[in-house]
C-alpha positions in Angstrom: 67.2 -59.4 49.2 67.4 -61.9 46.3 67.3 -64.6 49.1 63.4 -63.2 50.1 62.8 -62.6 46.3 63.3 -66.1 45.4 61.5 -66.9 47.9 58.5 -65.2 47.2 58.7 -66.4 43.7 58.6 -70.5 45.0 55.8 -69.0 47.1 53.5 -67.5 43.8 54.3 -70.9 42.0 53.6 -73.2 44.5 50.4 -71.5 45.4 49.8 -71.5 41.5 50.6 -75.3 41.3 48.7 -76.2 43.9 45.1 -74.3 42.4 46.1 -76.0 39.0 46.4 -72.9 37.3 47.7 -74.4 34.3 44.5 -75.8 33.3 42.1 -73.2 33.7 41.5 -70.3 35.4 38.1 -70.7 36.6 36.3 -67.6 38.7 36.3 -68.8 42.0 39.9 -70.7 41.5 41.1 -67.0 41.1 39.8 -65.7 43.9 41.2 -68.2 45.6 44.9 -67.8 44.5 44.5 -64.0 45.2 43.7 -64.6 48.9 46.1 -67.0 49.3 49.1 -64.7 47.9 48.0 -61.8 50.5 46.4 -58.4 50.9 48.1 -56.8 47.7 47.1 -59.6 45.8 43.1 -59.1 46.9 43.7 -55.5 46.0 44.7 -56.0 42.7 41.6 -58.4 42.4 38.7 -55.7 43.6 40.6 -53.1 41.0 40.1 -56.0 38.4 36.5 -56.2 39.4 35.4 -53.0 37.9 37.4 -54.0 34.4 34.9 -56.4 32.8 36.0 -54.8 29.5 39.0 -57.3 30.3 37.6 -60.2 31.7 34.2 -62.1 31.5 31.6 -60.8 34.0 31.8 -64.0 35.4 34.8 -63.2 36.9 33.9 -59.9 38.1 31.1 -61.2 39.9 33.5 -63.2 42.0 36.2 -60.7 42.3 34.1 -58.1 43.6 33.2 -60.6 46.4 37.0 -60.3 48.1 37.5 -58.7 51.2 41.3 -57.4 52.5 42.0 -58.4 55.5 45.2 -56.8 56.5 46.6 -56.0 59.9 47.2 -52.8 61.2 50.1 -50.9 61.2 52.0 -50.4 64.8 51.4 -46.6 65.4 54.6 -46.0 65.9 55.6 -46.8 62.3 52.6 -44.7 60.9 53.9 -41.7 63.6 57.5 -42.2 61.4 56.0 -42.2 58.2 54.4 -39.3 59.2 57.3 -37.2 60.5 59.1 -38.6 57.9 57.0 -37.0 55.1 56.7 -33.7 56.3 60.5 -32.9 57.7 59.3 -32.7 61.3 60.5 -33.6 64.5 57.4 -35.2 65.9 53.9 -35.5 64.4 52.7 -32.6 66.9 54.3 -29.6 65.4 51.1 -30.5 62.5 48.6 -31.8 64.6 47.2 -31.7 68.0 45.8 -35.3 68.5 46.6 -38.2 66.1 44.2 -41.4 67.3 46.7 -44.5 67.8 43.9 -46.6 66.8 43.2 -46.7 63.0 39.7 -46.1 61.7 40.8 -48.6 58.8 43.3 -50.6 57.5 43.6 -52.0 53.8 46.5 -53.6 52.2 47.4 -50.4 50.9 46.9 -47.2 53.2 45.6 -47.3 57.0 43.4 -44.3 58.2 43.5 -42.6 61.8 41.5 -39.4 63.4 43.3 -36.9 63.7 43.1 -33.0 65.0 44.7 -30.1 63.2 46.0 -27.0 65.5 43.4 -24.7 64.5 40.7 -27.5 65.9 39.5 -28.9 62.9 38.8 -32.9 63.2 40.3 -34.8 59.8 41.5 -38.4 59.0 44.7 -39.2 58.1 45.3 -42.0 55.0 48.9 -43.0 55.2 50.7 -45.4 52.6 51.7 -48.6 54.0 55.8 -48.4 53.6 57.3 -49.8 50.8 53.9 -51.3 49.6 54.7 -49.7 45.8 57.7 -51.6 46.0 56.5 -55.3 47.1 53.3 -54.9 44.5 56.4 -54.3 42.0 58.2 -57.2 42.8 55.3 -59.2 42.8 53.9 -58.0 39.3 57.1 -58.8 38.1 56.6 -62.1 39.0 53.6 -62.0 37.8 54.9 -61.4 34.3 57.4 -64.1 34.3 54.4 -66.6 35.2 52.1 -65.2 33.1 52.7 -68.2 30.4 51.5 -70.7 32.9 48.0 -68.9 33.4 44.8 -68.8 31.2 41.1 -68.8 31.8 38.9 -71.3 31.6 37.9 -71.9 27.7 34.4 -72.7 28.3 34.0 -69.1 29.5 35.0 -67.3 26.3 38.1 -66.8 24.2 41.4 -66.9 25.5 42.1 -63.5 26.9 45.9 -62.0 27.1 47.0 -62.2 30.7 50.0 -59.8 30.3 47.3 -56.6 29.3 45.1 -57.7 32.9 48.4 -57.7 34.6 49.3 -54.0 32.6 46.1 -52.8 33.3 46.2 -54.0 37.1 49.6 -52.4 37.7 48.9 -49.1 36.1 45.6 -48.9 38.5 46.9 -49.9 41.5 50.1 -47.1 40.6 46.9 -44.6 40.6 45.1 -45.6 43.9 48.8 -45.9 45.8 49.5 -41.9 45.2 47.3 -40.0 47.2 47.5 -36.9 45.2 45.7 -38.5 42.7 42.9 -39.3 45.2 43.2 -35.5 46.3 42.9 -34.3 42.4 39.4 -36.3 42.5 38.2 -35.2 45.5 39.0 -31.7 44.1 37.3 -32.0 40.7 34.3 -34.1 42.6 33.4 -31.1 44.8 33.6 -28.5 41.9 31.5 -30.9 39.6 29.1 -30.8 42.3 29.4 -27.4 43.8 25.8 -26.6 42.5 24.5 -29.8 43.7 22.9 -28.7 47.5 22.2 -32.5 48.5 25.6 -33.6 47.6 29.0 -33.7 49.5 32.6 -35.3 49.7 34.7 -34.6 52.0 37.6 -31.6 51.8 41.5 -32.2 51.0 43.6 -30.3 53.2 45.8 -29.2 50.4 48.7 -28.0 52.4 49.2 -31.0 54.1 48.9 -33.7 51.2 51.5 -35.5 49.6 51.7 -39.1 47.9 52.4 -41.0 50.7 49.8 -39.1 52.6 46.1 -37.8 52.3 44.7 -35.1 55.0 40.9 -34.4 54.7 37.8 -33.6 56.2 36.5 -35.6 59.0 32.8 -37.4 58.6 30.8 -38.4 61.1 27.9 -39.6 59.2 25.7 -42.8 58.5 26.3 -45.6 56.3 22.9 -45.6 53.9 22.6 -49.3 54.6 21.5 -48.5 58.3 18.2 -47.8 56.9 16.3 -48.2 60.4 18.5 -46.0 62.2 18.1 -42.9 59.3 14.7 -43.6 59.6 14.3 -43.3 63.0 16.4 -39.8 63.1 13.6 -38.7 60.5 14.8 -39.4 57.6 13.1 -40.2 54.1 14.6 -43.1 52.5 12.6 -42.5 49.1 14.0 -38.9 49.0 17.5 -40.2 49.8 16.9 -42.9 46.9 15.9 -40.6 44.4 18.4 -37.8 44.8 21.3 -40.6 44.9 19.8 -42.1 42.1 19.7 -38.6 40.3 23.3 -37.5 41.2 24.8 -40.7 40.0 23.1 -40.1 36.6 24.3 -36.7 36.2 27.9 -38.0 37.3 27.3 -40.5 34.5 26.0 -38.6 31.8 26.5 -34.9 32.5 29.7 -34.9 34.2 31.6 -38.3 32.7 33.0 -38.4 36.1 31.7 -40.7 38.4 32.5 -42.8 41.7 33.2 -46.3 40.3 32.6 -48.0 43.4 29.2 -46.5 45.0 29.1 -49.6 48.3 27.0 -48.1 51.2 30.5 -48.2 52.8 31.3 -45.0 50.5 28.4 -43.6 50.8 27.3 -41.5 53.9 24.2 -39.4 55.0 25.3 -36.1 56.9 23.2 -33.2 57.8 20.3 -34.1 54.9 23.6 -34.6 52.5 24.7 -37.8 50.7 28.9 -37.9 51.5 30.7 -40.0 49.0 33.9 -40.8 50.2 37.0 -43.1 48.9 37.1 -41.3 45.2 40.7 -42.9 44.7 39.0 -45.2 41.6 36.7 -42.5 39.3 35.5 -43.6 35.8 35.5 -41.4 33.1 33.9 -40.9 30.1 34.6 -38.5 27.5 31.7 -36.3 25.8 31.2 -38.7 22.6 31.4 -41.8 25.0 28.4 -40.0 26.8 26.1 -39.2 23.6 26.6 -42.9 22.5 26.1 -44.2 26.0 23.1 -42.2 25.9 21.9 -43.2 22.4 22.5 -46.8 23.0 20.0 -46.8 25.7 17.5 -45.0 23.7 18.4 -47.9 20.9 17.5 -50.4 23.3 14.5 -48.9 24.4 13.0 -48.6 20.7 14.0 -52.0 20.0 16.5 -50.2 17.0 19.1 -53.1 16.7 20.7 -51.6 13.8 21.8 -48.4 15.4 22.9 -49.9 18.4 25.6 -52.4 16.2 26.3 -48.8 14.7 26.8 -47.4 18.5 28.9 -50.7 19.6 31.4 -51.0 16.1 31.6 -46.7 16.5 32.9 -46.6 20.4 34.5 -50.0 20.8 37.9 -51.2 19.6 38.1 -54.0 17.5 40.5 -56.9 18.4 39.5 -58.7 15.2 37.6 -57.9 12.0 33.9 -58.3 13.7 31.3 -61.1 11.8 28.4 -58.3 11.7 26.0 -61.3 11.2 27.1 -62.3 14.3 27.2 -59.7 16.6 23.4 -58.3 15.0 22.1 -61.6 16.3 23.9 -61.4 20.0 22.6 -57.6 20.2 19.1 -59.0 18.5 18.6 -61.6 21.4 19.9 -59.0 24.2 17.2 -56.6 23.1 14.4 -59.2 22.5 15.4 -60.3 25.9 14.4 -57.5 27.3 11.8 -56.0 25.0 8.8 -58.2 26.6 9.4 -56.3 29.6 8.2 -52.7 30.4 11.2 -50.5 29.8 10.7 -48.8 32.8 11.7 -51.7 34.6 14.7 -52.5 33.2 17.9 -53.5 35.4 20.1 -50.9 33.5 23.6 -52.4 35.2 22.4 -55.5 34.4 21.7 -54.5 30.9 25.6 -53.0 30.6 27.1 -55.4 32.1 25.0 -58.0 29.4 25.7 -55.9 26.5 29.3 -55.8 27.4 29.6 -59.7 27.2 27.8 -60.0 23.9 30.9 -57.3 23.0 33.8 -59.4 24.7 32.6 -62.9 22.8 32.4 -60.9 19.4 36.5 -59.7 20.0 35.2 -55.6 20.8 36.5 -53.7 23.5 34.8 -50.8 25.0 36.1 -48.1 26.7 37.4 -48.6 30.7 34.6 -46.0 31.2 32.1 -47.9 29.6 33.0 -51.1 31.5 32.9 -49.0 34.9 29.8 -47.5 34.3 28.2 -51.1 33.9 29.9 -52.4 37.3 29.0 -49.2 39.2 25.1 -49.3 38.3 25.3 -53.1 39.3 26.6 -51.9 42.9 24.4 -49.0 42.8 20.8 -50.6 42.0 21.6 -53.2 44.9 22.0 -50.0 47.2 19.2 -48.2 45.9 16.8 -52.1 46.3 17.9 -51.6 49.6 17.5 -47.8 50.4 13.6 -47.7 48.4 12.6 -51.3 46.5 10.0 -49.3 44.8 12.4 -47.0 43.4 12.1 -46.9 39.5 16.3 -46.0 38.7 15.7 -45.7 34.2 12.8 -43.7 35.2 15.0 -40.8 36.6 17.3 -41.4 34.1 14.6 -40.8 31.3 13.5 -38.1 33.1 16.9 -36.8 33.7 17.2 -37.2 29.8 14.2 -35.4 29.3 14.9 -32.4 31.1 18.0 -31.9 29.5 18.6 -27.5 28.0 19.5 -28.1 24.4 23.3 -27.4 23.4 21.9 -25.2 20.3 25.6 -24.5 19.1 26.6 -27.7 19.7 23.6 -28.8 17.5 24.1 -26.4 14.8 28.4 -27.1 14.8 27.4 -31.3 14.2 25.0 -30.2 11.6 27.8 -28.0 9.9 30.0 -30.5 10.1 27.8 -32.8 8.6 27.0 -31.0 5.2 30.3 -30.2 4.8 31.5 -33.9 4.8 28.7 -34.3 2.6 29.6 -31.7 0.4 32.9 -32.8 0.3 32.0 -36.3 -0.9 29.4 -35.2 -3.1 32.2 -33.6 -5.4 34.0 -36.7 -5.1 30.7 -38.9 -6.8 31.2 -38.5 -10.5 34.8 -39.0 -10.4 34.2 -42.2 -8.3 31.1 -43.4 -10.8 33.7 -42.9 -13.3 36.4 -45.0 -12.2 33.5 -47.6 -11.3 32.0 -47.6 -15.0 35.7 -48.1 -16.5 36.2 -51.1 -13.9 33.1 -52.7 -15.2 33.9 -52.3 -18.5 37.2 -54.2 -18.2 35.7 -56.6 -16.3 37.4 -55.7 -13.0 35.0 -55.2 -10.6 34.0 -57.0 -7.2 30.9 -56.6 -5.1 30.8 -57.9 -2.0 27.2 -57.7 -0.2 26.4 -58.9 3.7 22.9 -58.2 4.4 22.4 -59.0 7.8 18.8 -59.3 9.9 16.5 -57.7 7.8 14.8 -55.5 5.2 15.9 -52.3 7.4 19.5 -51.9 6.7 18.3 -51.8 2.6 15.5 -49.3 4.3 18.5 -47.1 6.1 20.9 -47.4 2.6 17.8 -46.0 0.5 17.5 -43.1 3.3 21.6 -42.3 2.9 21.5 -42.1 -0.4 19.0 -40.2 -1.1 20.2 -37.5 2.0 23.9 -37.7 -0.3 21.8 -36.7 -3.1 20.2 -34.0 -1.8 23.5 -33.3 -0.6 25.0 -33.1 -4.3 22.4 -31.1 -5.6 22.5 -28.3 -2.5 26.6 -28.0 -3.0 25.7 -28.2 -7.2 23.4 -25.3 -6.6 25.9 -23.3 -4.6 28.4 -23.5 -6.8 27.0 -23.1 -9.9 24.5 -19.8 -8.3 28.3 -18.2 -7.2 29.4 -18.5 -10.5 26.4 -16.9 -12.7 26.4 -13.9 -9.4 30.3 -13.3 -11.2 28.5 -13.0 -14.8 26.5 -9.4 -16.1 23.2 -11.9 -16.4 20.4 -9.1 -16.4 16.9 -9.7 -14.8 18.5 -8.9 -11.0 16.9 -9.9 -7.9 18.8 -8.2 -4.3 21.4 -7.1 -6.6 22.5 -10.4 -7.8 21.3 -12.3 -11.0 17.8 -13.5 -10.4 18.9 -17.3 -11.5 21.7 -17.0 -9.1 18.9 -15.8 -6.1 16.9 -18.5 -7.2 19.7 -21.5 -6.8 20.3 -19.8 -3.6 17.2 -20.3 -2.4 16.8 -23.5 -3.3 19.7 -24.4 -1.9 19.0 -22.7 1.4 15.6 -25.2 1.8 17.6 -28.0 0.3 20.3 -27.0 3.2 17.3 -26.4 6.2 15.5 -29.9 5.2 19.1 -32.1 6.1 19.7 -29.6 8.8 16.2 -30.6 10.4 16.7 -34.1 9.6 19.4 -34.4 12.0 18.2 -32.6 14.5 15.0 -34.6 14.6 17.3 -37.8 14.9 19.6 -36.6 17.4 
């Protein structure tokens, strides 16, 4: 065993030797190392495709080019593993007919038809064996070289190797137990239970483990074979447009999407669009989908300012940002695309941009972020190919558009609002205070970045006077609920006819902020 270990590891370094790894990574000299070292190796390059929140898009581009080519398994080991996994005796006392010849084999799982006793047809994903345990060993490897490795500098800064190899390892973990892939499949359909043009295929719970996936059976067509869905009557426009409008509500209502939408995993089935292979699903959380959203809207109204707001708010910052900096990346990005009619704007194209003016200013953004950009890349070249005339941000601005309004939702942000305003209102004097006895002794530092233009000084003149207002509503509260504890005569609904009149001011004071955020949600 420590024999074939070594060996593997003279393998990895010759192979990395003989690329030149040591003086720079460059895209396509990593793709080639990745074929070179075998199957898992590719693997581990297509899941590092979708992370360009780790690496420059540069190398995603390439990476997402790989192809496994891995050769089958002999059926009689997938009968074993089979018979293995579920106790039995012989792979018949589950199934009726198990196809020898595998519909698919990847350097992780191999697929077969197969026929359950009560008649139903399925496919059957098995594990390669010990496949967990060779990517291990290999990633361990990996680790110990990892010193030797970096990317090309005149691609951007110097990225850590050993988080790619983390983030790698824990992904490829995910897509090599099945009941992961069974748990998406699951949430999927009930996500999309309402949705009558939209499918994916069933998990056959009972019989799921893993090492091994049981589900439904599809026998439909690829949507690349445009000409042959024509020809059985269907509209390619209408399978365009409702693609195009599921995606976005996986995107933006669900935050739970297929990450990797190639015609491959995407079928049409009796008037249905089937996604299949859900073992890689991005995520996004609720506030990850509001700022997603209002980034796009940023964009589209040219608002630079709030989208360096969005960017520093979701993203994680390696290093204290230069604001000047980044403003002038974003402000370039947008005027980039600001002569152009926003309806036909490449939106992955746009992501994937905006997340390389984020990666050369040391912010990460969320995975979820990062697969969104990837997927839409992969998913405008499908729907180019399905319709060309399709307009993709115009069903997301109507998708947008049509949204119900979360009133409570609304009303619980605004809450939330005047109380932290409230809160730092009380908080003013005592801080003027402190300020007025630091200037006096001479003690006080200003420092002051102005950065693009007269708008921030604009947006600063807005806050403060929304913090005033703010002061005055919670002065009024307070001081109308203490003269309503006093015998003041002149009453007005029982209560001291000052203290009614504060209230009331305060309740317009409290409606005006209230609007104002809802109008700028």
């Amino acid at each position: 065993m420590a024999e074939k270990k070594n060996s593997r590891i003279h393998e990895i370094l010759a192979i990395l030797k003989e690329n030149d790894a040591t003086h720079g990574m460059t895209p396509r000299k990593l793709c080639r190392i990745l074929e070179q070292l075998g199957p898992t190796f590719i693997k581990l390059g297509q899941i590092l495709s979708m992370r360009s929140d780790l690496i420059p898009a540069a190398y995603c581009d390439e990476l997402a080019k790989l192809r496994t080519h891995a050769e089958a398994m002999p059926f009689p080991e997938v009968r074993q593993i089979i018979e293995e996994e579920y106790g039995i005796k012989s792979w018949k006392e589950v199934f009726s007919a198990l196809d020898p010849q595998p519909v698919g084999s990847a350097s992780i799982a191999q697929v077969h038809k197969a026929v359950l006793k009560n008649g139903k047809a399925v496919v059957v994903k098995v594990c390669r064996p010990g496949i967990r345990k060779t990517m291990g060993e290999d990633i361990a490897i990996l680790r110990k070289a990892v010193g030797l490795v970096r990317f090309a500098p005149e691609l951007g800064d110097p990225l850590d190797f050993r988080v790619v190899i983390e983030e790698m390892w824990a992904a490829a973990q995910q897509e090599m137990d099945f009941l992961m892939e069974a748990s998406h499949l699951q949430e999927f359909a009930k996500l999309n239970a309402d949705v009558a043009y939209v499918a994916c295929p069933a998990v056959e719970k009972g019989l799921t483990t893993s090492r091994i996936l049981v589900m439904e059976y599809v026998d439909g067509i690829p949507i690349d074979q445009r000409e042959k869905l024509i020809a059985l009557g269907y509209d390619m426009s209408e399978i365009a447009k409702k693609l195009a409008e599921n995606y976005t509500k996986q995107v933006l209502d669900d935050g739970f999407f297929h990450a990797d939408p190639h015609p491959g995993n995407i079928l049409i089935r009796d008037g249905k669009i089937v996604w299949l292979d859900l073992g890689m699903v991005g995520k996004l959380s609720s506030r990850d989908r509001e700022q997603f959203t209002a980034a796009i809207q940023a964009i589209a109204e040219g608002d630079i300012y709030e989208l360096e707001n969005i960017v520093l708010s979701i993203g994680v910052l390696r290093q204290k940002p230069d604001r000047s900096a980044l403003y002038n990346d974003l402000e370039l990005m947008v005027d980039r695309y600001g002569d152009m009619d926003f309806a036909s704007l490449n939106l992955g194209q746009l992501m994937m941009e905006m997340i390389d003016v984020t990666n050369r200013n040391h912010i990460g953004l969320p995975q979820g972020v990062s697969m969104v950009g990837r997927g839409l890349v992969t998913l405008e070249g499908v729907l180019a190919e399905a319709d060309p005339e399709l307009n993709f941000i115009e069903i997301v601005k109507q998708h947008l558009a049509g949204r119900k309004p979360d009133l409570k939702k609304d009303l619980t942000a605004a809450a939330a609002a005047i109380l932290a305003a409230f809160r730092k209102g009380l908080d003013v004097p005592v801080q003027l205070a402190d300020l007025l006895k630091m200037a006096v002794k001479g003690q006080t530092r200003i420092n002051l970045e102005i950065t693009g233009s007269e708008e921030p000084l604009s947006r600063i003149d807005v806050m403060v006077n929304k913090l005033i207002m703010a002061v005055i509503c919670a002065g009024l509260l307070v001081g109308s609920s203490l003269i309503c504890t006093t015998d003041m005569q002149g009453r007005l609904f029982g209560i001291p006819a000052l203290g009614a009149v504060g209230f009331l001011i305060a309740a317009v004071l409290g409606m005006i902020i209230v609007y104002d955020i809802l109008r700028k949600k």
